[in-house]
mmJSON file of the N, C-alpha and C atoms, coordinates in Angstrom:
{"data_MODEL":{"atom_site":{
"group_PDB":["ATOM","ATOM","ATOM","ATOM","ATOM","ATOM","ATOM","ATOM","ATOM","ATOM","ATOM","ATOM","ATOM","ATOM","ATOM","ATOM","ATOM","ATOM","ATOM","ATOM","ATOM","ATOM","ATOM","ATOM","ATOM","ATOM","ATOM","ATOM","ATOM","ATOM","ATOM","ATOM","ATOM","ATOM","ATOM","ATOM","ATOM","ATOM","ATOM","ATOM","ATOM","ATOM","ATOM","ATOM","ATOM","ATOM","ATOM","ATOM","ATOM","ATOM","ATOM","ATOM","ATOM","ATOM","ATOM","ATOM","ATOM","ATOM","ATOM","ATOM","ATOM","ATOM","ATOM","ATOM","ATOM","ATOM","ATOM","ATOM","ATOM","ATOM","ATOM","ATOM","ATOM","ATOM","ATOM","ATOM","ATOM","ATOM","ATOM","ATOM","ATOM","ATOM","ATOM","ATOM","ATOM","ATOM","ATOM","ATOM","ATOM","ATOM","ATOM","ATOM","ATOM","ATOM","ATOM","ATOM","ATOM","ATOM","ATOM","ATOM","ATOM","ATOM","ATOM","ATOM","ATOM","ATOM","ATOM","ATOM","ATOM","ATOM","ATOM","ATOM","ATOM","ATOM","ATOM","ATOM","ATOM","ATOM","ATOM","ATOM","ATOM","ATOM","ATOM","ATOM","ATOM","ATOM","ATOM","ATOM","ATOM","ATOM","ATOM","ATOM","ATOM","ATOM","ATOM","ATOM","ATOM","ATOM","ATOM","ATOM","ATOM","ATOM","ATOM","ATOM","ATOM","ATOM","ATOM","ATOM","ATOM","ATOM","ATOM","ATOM","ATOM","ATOM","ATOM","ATOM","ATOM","ATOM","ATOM","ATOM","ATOM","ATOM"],
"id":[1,2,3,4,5,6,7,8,9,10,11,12,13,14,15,16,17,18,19,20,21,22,23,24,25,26,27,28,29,30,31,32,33,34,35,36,37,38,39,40,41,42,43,44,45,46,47,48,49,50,51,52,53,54,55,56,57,58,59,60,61,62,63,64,65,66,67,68,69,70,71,72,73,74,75,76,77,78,79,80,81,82,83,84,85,86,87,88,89,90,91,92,93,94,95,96,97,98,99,100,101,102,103,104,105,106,107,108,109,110,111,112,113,114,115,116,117,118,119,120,121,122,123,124,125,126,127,128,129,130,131,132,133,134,135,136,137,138,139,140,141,142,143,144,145,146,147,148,149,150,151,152,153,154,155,156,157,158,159,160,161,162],
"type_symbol":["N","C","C","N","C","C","N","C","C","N","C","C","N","C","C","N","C","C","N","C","C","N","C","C","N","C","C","N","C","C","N","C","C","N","C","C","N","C","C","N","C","C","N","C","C","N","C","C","N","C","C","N","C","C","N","C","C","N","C","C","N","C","C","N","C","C","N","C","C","N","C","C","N","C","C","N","C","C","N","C","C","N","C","C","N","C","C","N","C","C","N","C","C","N","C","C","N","C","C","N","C","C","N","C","C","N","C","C","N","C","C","N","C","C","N","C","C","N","C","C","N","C","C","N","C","C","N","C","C","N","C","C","N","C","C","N","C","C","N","C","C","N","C","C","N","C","C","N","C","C","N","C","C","N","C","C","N","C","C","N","C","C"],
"label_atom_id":["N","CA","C","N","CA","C","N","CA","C","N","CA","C","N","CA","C","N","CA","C","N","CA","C","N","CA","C","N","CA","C","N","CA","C","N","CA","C","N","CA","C","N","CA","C","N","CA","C","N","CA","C","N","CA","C","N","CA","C","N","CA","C","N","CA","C","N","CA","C","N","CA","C","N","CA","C","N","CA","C","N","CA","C","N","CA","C","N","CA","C","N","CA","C","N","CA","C","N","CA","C","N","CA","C","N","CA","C","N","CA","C","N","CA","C","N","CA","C","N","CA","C","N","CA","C","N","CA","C","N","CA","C","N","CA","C","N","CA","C","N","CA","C","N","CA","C","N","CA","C","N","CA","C","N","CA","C","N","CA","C","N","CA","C","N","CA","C","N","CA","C","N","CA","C","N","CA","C","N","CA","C","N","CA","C","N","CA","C"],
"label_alt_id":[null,null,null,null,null,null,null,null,null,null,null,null,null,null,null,null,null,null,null,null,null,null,null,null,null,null,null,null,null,null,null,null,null,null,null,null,null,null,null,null,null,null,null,null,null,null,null,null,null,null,null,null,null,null,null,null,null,null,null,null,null,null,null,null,null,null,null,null,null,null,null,null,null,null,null,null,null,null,null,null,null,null,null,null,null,null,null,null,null,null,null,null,null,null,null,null,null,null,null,null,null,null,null,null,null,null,null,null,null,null,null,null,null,null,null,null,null,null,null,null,null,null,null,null,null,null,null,null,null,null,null,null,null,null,null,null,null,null,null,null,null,null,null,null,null,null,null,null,null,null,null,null,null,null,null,null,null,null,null,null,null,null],
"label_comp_id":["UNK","UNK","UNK","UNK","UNK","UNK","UNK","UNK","UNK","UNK","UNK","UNK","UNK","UNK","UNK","UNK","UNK","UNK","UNK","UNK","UNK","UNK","UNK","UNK","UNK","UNK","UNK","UNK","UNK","UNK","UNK","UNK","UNK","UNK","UNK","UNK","UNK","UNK","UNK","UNK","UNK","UNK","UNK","UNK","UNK","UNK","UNK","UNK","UNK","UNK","UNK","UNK","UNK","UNK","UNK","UNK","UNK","UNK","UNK","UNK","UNK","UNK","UNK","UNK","UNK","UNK","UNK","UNK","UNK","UNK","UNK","UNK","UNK","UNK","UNK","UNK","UNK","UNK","UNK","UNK","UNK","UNK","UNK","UNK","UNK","UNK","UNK","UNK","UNK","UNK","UNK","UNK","UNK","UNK","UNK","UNK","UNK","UNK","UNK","UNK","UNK","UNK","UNK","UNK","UNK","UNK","UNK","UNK","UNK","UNK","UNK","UNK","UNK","UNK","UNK","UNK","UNK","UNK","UNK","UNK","UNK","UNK","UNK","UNK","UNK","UNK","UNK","UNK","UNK","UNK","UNK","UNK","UNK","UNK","UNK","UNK","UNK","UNK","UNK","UNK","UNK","UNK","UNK","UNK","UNK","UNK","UNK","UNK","UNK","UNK","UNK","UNK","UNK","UNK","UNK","UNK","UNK","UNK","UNK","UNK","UNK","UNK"],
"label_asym_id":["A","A","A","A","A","A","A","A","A","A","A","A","A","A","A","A","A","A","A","A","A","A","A","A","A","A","A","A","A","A","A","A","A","A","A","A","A","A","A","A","A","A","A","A","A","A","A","A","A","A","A","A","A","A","A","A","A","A","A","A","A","A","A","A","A","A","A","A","A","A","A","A","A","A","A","A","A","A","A","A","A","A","A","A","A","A","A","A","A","A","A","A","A","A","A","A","A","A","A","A","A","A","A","A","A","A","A","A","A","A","A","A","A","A","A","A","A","A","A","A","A","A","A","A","A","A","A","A","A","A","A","A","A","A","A","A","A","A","A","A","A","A","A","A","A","A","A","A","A","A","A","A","A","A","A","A","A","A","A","A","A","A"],
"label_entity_id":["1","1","1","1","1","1","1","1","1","1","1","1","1","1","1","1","1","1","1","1","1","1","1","1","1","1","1","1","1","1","1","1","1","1","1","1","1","1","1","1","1","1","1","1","1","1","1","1","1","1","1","1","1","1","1","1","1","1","1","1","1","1","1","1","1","1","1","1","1","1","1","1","1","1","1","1","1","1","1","1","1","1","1","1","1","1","1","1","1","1","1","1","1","1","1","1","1","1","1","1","1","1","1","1","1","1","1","1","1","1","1","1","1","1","1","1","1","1","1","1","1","1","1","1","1","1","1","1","1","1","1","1","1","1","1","1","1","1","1","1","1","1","1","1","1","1","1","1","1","1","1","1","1","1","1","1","1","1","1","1","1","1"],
"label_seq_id":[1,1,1,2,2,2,3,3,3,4,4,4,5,5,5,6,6,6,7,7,7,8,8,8,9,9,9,10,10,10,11,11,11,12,12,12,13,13,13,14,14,14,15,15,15,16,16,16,17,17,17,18,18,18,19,19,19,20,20,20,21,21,21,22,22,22,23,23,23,24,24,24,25,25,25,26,26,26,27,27,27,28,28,28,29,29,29,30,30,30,31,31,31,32,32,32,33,33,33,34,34,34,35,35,35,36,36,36,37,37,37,38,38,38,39,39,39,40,40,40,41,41,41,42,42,42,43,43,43,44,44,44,45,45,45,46,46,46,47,47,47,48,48,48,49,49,49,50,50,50,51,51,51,52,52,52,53,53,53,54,54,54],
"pdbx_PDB_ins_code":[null,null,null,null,null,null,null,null,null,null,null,null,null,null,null,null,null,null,null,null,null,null,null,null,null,null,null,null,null,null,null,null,null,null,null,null,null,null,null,null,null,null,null,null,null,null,null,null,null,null,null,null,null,null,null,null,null,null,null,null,null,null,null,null,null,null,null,null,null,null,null,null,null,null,null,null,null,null,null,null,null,null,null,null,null,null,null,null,null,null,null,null,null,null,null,null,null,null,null,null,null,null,null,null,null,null,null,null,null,null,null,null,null,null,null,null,null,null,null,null,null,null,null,null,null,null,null,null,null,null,null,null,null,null,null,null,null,null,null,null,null,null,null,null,null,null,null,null,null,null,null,null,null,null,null,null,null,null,null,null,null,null],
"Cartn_x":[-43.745,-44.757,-44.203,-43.587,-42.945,-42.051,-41.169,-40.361,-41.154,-42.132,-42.935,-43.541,-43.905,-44.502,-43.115,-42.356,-40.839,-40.368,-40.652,-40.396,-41.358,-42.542,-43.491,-43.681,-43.775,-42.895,-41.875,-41.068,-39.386,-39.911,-41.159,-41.355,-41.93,-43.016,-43.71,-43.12,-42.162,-40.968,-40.834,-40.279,-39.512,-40.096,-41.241,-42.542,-43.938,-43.812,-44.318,-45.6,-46.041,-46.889,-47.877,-47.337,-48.109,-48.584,-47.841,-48.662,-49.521,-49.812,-50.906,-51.918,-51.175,-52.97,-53.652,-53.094,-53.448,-54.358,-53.33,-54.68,-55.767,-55.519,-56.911,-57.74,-57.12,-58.613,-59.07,-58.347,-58.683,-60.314,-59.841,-60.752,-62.069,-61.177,-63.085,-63.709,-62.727,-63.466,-64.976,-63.97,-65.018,-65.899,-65.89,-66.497,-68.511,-67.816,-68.589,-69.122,-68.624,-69.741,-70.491,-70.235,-71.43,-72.169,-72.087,-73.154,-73.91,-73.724,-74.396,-75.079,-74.242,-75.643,-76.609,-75.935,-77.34,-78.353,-77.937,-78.534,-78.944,-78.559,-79.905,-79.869,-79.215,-79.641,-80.834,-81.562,-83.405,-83.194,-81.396,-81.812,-82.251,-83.147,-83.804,-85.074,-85.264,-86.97,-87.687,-88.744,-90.166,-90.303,-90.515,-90.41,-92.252,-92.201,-93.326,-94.262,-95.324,-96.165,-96.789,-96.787,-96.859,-97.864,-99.239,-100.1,-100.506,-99.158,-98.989,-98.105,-97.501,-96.793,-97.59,-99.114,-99.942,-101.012],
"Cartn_y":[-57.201,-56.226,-55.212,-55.771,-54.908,-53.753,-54.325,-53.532,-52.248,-52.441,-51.791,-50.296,-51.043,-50.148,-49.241,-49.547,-48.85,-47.828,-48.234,-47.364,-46.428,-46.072,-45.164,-44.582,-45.42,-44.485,-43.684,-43.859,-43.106,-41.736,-41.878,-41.317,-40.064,-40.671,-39.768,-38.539,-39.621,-38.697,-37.522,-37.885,-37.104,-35.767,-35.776,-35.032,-34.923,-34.096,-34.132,-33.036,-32.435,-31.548,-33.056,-33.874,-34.846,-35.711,-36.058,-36.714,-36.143,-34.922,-33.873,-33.85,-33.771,-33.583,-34.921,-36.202,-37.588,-37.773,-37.295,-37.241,-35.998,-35.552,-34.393,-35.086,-35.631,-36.078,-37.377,-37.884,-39.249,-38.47,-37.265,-37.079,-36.823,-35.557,-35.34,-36.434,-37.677,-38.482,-39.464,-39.248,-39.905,-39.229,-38.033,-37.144,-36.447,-36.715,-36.912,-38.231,-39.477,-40.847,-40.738,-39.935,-39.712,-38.769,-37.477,-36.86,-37.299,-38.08,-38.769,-40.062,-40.906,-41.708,-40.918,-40.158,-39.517,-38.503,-38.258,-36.955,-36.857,-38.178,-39.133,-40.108,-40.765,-42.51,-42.786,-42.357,-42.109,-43.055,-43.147,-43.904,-43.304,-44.071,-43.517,-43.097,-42.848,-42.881,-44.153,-43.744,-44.448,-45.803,-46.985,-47.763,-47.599,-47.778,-47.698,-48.799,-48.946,-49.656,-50.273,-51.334,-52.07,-51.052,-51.786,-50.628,-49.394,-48.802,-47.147,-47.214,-48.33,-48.409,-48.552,-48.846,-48.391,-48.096],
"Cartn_z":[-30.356,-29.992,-28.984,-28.085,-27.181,-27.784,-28.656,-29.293,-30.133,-30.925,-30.814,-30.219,-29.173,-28.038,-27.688,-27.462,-26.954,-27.663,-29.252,-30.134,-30.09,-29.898,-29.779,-28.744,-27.611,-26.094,-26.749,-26.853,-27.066,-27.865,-29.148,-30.072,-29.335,-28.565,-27.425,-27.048,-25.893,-25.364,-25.702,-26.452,-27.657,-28.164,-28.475,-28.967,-28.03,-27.147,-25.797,-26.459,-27.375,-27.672,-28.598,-29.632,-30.246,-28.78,-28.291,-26.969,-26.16,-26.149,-25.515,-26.225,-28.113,-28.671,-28.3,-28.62,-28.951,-27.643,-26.464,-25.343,-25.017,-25.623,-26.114,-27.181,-27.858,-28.987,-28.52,-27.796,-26.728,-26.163,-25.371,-24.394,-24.918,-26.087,-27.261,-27.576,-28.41,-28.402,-27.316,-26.008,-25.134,-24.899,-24.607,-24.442,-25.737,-26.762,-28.018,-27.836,-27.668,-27.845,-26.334,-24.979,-23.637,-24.387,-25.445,-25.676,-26.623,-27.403,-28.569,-27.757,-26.861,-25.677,-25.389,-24.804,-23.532,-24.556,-24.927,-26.057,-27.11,-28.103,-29.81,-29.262,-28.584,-28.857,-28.354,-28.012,-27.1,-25.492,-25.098,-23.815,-22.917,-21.851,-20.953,-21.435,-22.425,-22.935,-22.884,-22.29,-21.84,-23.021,-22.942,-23.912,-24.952,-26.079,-26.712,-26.851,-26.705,-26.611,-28.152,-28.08,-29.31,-30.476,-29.5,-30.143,-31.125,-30.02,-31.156,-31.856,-32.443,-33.447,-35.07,-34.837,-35.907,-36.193],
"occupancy":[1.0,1.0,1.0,1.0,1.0,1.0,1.0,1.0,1.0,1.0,1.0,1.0,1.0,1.0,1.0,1.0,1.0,1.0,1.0,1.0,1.0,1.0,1.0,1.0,1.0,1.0,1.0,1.0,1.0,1.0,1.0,1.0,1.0,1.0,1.0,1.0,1.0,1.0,1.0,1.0,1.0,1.0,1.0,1.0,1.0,1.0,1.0,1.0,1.0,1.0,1.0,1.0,1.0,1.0,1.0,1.0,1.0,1.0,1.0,1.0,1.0,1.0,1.0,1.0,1.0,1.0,1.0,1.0,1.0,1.0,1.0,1.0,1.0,1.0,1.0,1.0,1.0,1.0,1.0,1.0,1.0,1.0,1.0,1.0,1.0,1.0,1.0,1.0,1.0,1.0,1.0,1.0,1.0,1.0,1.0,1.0,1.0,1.0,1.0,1.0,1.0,1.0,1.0,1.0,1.0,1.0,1.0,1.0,1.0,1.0,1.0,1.0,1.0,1.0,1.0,1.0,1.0,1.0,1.0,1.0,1.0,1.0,1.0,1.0,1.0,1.0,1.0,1.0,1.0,1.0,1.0,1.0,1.0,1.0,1.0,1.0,1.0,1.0,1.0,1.0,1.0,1.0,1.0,1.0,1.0,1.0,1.0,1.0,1.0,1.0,1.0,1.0,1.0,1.0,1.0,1.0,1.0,1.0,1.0,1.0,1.0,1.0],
"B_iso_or_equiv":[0.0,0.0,0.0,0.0,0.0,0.0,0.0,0.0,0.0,0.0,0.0,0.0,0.0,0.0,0.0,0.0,0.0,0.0,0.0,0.0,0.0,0.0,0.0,0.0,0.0,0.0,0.0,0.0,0.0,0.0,0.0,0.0,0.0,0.0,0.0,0.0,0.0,0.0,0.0,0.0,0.0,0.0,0.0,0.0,0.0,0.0,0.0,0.0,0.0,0.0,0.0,0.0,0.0,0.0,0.0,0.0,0.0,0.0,0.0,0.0,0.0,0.0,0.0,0.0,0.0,0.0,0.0,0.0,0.0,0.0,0.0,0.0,0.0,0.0,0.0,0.0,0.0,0.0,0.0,0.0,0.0,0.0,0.0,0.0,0.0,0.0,0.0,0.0,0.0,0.0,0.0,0.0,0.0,0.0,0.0,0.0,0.0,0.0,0.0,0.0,0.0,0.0,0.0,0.0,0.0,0.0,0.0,0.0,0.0,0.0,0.0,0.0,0.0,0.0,0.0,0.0,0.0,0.0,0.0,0.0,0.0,0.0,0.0,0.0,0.0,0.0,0.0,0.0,0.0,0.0,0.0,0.0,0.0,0.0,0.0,0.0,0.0,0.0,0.0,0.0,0.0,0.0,0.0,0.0,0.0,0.0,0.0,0.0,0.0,0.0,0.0,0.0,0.0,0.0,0.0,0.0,0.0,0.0,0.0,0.0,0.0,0.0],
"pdbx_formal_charge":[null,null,null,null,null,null,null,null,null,null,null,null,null,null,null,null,null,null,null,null,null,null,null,null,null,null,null,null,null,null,null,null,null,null,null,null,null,null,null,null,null,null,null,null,null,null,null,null,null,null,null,null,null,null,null,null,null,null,null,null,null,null,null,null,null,null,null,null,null,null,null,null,null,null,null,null,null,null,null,null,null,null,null,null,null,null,null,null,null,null,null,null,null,null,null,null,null,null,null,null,null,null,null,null,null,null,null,null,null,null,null,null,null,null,null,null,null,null,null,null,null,null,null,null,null,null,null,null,null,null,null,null,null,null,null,null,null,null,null,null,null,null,null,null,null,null,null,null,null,null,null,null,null,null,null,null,null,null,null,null,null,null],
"auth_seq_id":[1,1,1,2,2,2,3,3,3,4,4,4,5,5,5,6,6,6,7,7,7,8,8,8,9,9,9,10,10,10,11,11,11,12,12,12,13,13,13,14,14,14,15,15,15,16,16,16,17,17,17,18,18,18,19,19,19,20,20,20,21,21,21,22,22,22,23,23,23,24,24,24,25,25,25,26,26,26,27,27,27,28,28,28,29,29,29,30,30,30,31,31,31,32,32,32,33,33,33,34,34,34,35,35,35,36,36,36,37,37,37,38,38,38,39,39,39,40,40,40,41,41,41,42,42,42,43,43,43,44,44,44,45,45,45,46,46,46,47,47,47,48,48,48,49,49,49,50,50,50,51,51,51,52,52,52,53,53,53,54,54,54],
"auth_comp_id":["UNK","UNK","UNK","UNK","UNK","UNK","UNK","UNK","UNK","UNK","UNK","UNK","UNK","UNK","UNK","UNK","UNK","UNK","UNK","UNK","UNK","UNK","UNK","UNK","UNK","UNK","UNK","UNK","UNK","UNK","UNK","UNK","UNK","UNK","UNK","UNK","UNK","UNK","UNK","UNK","UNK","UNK","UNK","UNK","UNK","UNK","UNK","UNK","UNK","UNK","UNK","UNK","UNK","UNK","UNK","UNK","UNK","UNK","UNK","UNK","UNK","UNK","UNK","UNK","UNK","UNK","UNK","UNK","UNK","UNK","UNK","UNK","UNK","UNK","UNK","UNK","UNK","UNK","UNK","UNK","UNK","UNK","UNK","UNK","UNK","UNK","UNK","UNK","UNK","UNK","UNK","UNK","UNK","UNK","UNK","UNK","UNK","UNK","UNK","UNK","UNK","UNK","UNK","UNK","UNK","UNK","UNK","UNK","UNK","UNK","UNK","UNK","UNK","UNK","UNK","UNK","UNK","UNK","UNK","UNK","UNK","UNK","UNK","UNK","UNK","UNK","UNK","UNK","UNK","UNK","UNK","UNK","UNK","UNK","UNK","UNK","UNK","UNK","UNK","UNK","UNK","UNK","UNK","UNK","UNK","UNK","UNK","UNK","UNK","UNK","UNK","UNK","UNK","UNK","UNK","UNK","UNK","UNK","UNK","UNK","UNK","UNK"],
"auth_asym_id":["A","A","A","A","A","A","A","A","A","A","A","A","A","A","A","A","A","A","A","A","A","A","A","A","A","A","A","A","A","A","A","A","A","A","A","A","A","A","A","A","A","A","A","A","A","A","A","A","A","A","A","A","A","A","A","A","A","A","A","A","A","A","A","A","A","A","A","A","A","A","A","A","A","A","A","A","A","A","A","A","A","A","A","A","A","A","A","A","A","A","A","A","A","A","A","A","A","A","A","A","A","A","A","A","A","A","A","A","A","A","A","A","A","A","A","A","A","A","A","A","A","A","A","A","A","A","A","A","A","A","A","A","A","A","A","A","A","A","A","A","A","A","A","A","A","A","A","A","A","A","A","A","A","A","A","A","A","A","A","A","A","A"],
"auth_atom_id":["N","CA","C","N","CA","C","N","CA","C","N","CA","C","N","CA","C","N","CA","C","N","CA","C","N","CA","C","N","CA","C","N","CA","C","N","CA","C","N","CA","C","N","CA","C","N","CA","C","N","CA","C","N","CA","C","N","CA","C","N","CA","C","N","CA","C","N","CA","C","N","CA","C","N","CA","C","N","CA","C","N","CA","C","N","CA","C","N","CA","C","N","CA","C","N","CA","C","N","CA","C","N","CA","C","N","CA","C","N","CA","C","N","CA","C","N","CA","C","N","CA","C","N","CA","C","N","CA","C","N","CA","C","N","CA","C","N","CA","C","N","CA","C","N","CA","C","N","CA","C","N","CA","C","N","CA","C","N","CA","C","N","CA","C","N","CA","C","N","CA","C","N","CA","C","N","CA","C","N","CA","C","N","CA","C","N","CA","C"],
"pdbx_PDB_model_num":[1,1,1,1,1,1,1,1,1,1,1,1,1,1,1,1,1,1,1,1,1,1,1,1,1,1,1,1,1,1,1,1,1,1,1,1,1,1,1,1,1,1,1,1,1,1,1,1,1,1,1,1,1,1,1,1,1,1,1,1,1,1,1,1,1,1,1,1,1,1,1,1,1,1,1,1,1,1,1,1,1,1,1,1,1,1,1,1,1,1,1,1,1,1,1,1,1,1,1,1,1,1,1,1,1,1,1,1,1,1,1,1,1,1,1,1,1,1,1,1,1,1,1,1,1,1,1,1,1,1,1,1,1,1,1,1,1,1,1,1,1,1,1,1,1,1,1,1,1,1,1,1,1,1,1,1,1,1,1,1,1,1]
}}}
């Protein structure tokens, strides 16, 4: 596994613009699953009461 990892470090290295995007789409990524929490998943909305469910 290590060996691995070493080989893709080295690869990195090597290619210093692919290691910029990879941590750019890292970031969109995180960035996209906090706006899809906070912003559809309904958290933080008021919980619904049995009731008005019919």
């Amino acid at each position: 596994m290590r060996q691995l990892e070493e080989r893709i470090r080295s690869w990195l290295r090597r290619h210093p613009l692919m290691d910029g995007l990879a941590w750019g789409l890292a970031v969109v990524a995180c960035v996209a699953l906090l706006v899809w929490f906070y912003g559809f998943s309904g958290f933080g909305a008021p919980p619904e009461f049995v009731y008005e469910q019919f």
